[in-house]
C-alpha positions in Angstrom: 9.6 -2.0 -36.9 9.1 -3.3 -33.5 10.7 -5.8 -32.1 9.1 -9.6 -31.1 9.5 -11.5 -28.2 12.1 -13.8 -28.5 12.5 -15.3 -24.8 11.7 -18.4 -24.3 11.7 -19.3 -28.1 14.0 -21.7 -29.3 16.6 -20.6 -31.1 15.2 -21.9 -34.3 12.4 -20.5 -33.5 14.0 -17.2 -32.4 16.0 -16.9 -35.8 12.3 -17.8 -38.0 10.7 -14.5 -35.8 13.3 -12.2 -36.2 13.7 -13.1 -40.1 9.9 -12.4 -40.4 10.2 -9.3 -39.1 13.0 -8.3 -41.0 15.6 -8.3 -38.2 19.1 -10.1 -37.8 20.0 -12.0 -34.7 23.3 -12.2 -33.3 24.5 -14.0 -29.7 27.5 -12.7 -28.1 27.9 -15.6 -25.6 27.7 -18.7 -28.7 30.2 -18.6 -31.6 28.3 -21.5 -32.8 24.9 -19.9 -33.7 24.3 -20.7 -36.8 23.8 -24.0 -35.4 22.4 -23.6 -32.4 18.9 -25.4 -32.4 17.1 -26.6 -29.5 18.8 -24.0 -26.8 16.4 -21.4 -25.5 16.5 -17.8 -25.4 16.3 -16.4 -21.4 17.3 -12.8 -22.6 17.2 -10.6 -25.4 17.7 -6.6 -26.2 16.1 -4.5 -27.6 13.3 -5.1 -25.3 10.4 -6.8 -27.0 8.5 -3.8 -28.8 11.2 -1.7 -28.8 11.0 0.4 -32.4 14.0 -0.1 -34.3 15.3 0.5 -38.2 14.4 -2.6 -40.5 17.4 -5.0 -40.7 18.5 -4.2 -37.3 20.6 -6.5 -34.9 18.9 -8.1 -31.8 21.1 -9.8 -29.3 19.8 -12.9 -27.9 21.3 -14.8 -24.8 20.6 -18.6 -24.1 20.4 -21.1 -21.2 23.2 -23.1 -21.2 21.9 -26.1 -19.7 22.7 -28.8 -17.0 26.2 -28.9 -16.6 27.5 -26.6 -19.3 28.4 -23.7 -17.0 26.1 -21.1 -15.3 26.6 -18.9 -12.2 26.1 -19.4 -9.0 27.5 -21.2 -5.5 26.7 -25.0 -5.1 26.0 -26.3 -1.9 27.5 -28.4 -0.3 31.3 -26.1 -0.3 34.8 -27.8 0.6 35.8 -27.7 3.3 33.2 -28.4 5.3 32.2 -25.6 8.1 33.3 -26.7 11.9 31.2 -28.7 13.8 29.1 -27.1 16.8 27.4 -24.4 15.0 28.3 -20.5 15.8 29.3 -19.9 19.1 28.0 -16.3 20.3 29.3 -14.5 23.2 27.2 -13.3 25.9 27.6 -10.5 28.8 27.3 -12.7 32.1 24.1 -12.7 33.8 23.2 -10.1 36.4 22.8 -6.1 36.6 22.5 -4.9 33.1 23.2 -1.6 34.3 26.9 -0.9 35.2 27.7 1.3 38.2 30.5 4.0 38.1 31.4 5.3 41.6 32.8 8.9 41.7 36.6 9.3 41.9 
């Protein structure tokens, strides 16, 4: 039995395409999956056409939307950096070669 491509399905959809191909679905990051309806699949494994046993388990991941969590830094950060930009020190101008005299 290989297994479909689920990414980017819904996860109606995801649940209808594992069914038909005689596997299960389960999603570690939603307790609520059953329910789940309109979210959308971003990962999955096994890998799409991966061979596996009939009524295998596939793990599917989903998007959690605007506002519901997510990784990531947001710009703009508090507090706010100082102003005047990086200051960067710099050798004074002249020889770039130093000269040792012998002791």
């Amino acid at each position: 039995m290989r297994v479909p491509r689920l990414v980017g399905l819904m996860a109606m959809d995801a649940r209808e395409a594992a069914k038909s191909h005689g596997l299960s679905l389960t999603a570690p990051d939603r307790p609520d999956f059953p329910r789940v309806v309109v979210d959308y699949v971003v990962r999955q494994y096994p890998r799409p056409g991966a061979e596996v046993p009939r009524d295998s388990l596939v793990y599917v991941w989903f998007d959690l939307g605007e506002g519901e969590g997510g990784g990531g830094v947001r710009e703009p950060r508090s507090p706010w950096p100082p102003s005047g930009g990086l200051q960067r020190e710099l050798d004074e101008p002249g020889d770039p070669y130093v000269v040792v005299s012998p002791a």
